[in-house]
Structures are given as C-alpha cells and as structure tokens.
VEXDREN-2710 file (C-alpha; in Angstrom, 1 decimal):
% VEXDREN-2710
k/r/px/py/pz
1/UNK/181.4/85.0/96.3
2/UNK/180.4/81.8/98.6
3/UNK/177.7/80.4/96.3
4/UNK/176.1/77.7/98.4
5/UNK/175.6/80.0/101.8
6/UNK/173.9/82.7/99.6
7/UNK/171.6/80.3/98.0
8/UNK/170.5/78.8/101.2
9/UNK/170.0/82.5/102.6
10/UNK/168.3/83.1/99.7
11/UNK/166.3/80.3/99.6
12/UNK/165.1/80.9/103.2
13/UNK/164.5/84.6/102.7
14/UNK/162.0/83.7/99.7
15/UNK/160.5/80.9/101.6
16/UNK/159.6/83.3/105.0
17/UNK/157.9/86.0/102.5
18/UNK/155.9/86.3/99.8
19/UNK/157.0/88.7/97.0
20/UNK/156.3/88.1/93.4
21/UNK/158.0/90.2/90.9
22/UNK/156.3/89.7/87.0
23/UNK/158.0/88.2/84.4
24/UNK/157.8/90.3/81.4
25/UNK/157.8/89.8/77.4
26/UNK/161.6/91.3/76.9
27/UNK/162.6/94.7/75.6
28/UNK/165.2/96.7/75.4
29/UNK/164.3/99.0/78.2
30/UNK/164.4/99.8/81.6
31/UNK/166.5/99.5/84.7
32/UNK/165.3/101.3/87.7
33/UNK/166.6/104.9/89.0
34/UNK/163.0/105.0/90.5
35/UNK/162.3/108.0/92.4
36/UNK/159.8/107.0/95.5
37/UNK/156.4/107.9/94.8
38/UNK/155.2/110.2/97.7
39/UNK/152.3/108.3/98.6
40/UNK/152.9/105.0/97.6
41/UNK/152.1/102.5/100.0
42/UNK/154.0/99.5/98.3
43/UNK/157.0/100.0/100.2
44/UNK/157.6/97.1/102.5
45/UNK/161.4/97.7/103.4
46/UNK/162.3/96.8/107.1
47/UNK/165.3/98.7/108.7
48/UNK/167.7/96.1/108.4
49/UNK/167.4/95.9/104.2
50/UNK/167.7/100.0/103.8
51/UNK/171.2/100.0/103.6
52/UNK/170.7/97.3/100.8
53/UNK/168.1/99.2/98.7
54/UNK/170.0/102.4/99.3
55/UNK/172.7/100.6/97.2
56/UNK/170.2/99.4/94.3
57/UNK/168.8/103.0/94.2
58/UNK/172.6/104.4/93.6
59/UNK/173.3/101.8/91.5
60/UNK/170.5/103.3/89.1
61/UNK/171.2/106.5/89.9
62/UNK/175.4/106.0/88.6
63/UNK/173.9/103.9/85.5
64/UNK/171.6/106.4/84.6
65/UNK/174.6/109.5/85.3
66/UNK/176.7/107.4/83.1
67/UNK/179.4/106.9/86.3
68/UNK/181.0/104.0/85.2
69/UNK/183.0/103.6/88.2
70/UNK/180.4/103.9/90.6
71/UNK/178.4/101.6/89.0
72/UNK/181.7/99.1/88.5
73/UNK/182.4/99.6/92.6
74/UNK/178.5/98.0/93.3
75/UNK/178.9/94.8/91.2
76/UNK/180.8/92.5/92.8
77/UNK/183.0/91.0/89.6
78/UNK/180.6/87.6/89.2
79/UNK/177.7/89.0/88.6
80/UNK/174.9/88.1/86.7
81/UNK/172.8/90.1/85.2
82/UNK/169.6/88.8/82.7
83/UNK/167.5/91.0/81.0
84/UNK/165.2/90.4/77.6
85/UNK/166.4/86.8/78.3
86/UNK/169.8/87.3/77.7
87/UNK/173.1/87.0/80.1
88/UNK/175.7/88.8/81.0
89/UNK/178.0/87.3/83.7
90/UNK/180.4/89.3/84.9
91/UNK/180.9/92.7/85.7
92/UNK/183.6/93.5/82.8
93/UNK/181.4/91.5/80.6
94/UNK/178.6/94.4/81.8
95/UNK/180.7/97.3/81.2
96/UNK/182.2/96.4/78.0
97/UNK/178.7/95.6/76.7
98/UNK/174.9/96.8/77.7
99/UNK/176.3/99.3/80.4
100/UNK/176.8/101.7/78.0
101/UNK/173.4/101.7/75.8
102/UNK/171.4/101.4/79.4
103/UNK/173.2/104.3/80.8
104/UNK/172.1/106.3/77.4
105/UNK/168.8/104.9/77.4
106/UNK/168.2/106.0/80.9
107/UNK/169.8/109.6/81.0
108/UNK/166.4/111.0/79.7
109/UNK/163.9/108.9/81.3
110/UNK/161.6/109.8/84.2
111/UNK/160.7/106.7/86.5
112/UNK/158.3/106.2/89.6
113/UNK/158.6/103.7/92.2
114/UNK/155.1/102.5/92.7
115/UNK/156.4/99.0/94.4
116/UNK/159.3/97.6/96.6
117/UNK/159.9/94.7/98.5
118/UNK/163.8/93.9/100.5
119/UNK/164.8/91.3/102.4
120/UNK/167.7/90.5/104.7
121/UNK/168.9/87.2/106.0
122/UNK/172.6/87.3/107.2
123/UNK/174.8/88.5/104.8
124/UNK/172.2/88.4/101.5
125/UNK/169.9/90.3/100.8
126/UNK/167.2/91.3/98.3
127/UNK/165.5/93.8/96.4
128/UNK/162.3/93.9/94.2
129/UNK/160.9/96.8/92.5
130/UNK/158.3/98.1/90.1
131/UNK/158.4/100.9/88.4
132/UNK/156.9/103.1/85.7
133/UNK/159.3/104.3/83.1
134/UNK/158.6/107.2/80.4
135/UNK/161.4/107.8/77.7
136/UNK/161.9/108.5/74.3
137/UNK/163.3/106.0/71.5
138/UNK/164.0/106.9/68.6
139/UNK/162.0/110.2/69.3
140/UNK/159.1/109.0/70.5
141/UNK/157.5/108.9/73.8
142/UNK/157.5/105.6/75.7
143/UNK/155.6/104.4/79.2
144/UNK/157.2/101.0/80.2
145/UNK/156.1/99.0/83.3
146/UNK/159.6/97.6/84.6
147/UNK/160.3/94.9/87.0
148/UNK/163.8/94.9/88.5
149/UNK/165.0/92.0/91.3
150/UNK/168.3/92.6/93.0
151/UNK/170.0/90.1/95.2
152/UNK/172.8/92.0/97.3
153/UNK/175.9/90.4/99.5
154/UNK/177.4/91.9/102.3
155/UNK/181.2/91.8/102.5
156/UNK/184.3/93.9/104.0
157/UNK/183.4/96.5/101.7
158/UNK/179.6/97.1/102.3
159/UNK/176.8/95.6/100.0
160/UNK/178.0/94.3/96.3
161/UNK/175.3/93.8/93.6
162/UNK/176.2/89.4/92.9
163/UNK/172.8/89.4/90.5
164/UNK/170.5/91.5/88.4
165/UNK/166.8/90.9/86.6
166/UNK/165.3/93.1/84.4
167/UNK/162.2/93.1/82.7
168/UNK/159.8/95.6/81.5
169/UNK/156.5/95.8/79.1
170/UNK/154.7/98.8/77.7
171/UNK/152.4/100.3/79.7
172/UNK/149.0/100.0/78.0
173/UNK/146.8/103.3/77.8
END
C-alpha cells in the first residue's frame, strides 16, 4: 500500500465534499450488510465509486455468510480496522480475532441502508454508510444505528478494503 498518495487522495476527496459520518459511544455491534432501502433518498453514489461500494456491500455480505475467504480476498493485508475504539491492523490480525464473533453476530440480523455517501479520486476511494440494524443478543431483540466508513484502493486486482470504521449506538424508541 503507497501510504502518502492515498492520503493526499484522500485528503482531497474529503476536502471537495462534505460527508459526515457520526461518531458513536462503542458497542459490540454492527458492521453493515445493508440492504438499500427502496426509497431512500440518501444515496449519493456517482458512477465512478459503484464499483467501490459494490465491494463494501460484498464485503458485508461474505462477513455476515461467514465466507472467510471472500472476506480475506477484499482486505488488502494492512488494513486497519477500528471499532468500539479498539484496533486491529492487519488482515490476519482480523481473521484470527473479531472476524469470527462479527460474522456470528451478523448472520441473524436484518439491516437497512437509510444513508450512503462514495467518493473516488484516482485510485482511493470511499465509502460512508448508515444503517439500521435489528438482532438479537443474548436472546433479546436489539435496533442499533450503525455508522460504517470504508476507504477502498484500486490495484491490479480490483478494489482492496486498506481501512475500516465502525461504530453503532442503540436506536432509541
């Protein structure tokens, strides 16, 4: 990963566009499989990022399925993921820890995309969702509003996951 190019096309891309994403108190919860609300009209993904966000939506998708390898073949190996303001960073240090509790947390939830910004400049590019999440912990029903901010880079292989932020908060009734 070429660390100074990425944050100056990072840098630039935040600069030319406004997109927020809320920082959370931390839990244990959440990463997004969102399914697309029908109607939702917080969706602002030009053509140029789909390919990106189509790779953040399978990434949720394999987590959530439990496909290990799927979800080892979208994170390129230094990646960093933070969540409940903890780190993991790499992707063996991902797999051999948190992958495995998020994949079982997530196999019986039920999420809705309600917000989603992407960006592209060059070869970076990123994504930032909101989501409602229902599930169940420890037998009980949960609703969780969950943030999720992917940066994505574009190599020989197609777009690789180089950073991950989760948060999430319960939704109040």
């Amino acid at each position: 990963m070429n660390i100074k190019p990425t944050l100056l096309a990072l840098a630039i891309v935040l600069a030319s566009s406004p997109a927020a994403v809320a920082q959370t108190a931390p839990t244990n919860a959440a990463h997004s499989q969102a399914e697309p609300a029908a109607a939702t009209t917080g969706i602002d993904v030009p053509a140029e990022a789909e390919a990106a966000v189509a790779v953040a939506d399978a990434f949720g998708k394999a987590l959530a399925a439990g496909d290990f390898a799927q979800v080892e073949a979208m994170l390129d190996p230094d990646v960093i993921i933070l969540e409940s303001g903890g780190a993991e960073r790499s992707r063996s240090e991902y797999l051999g820890h948190h992958a495995k509790s998020d994949a079982k947390f997530l196999a019986g939830s039920r999420s809705t995309l309600s917000h989603r910004t992407a960006r592209v400049a060059e070869d970076t590019a990123w994504v930032a969702s909101e989501s409602e999440l229902h599930a169940t912990r420890d037998g009980k029903p949960m609703a969780l509003l969950s943030t999720e901010t992917m940066v994505l880079e574009q190599g020989p292989s197609g777009w690789k996951i180089v950073h991950i932020h989760w948060s999430s908060r319960a939704k109040k009734s």
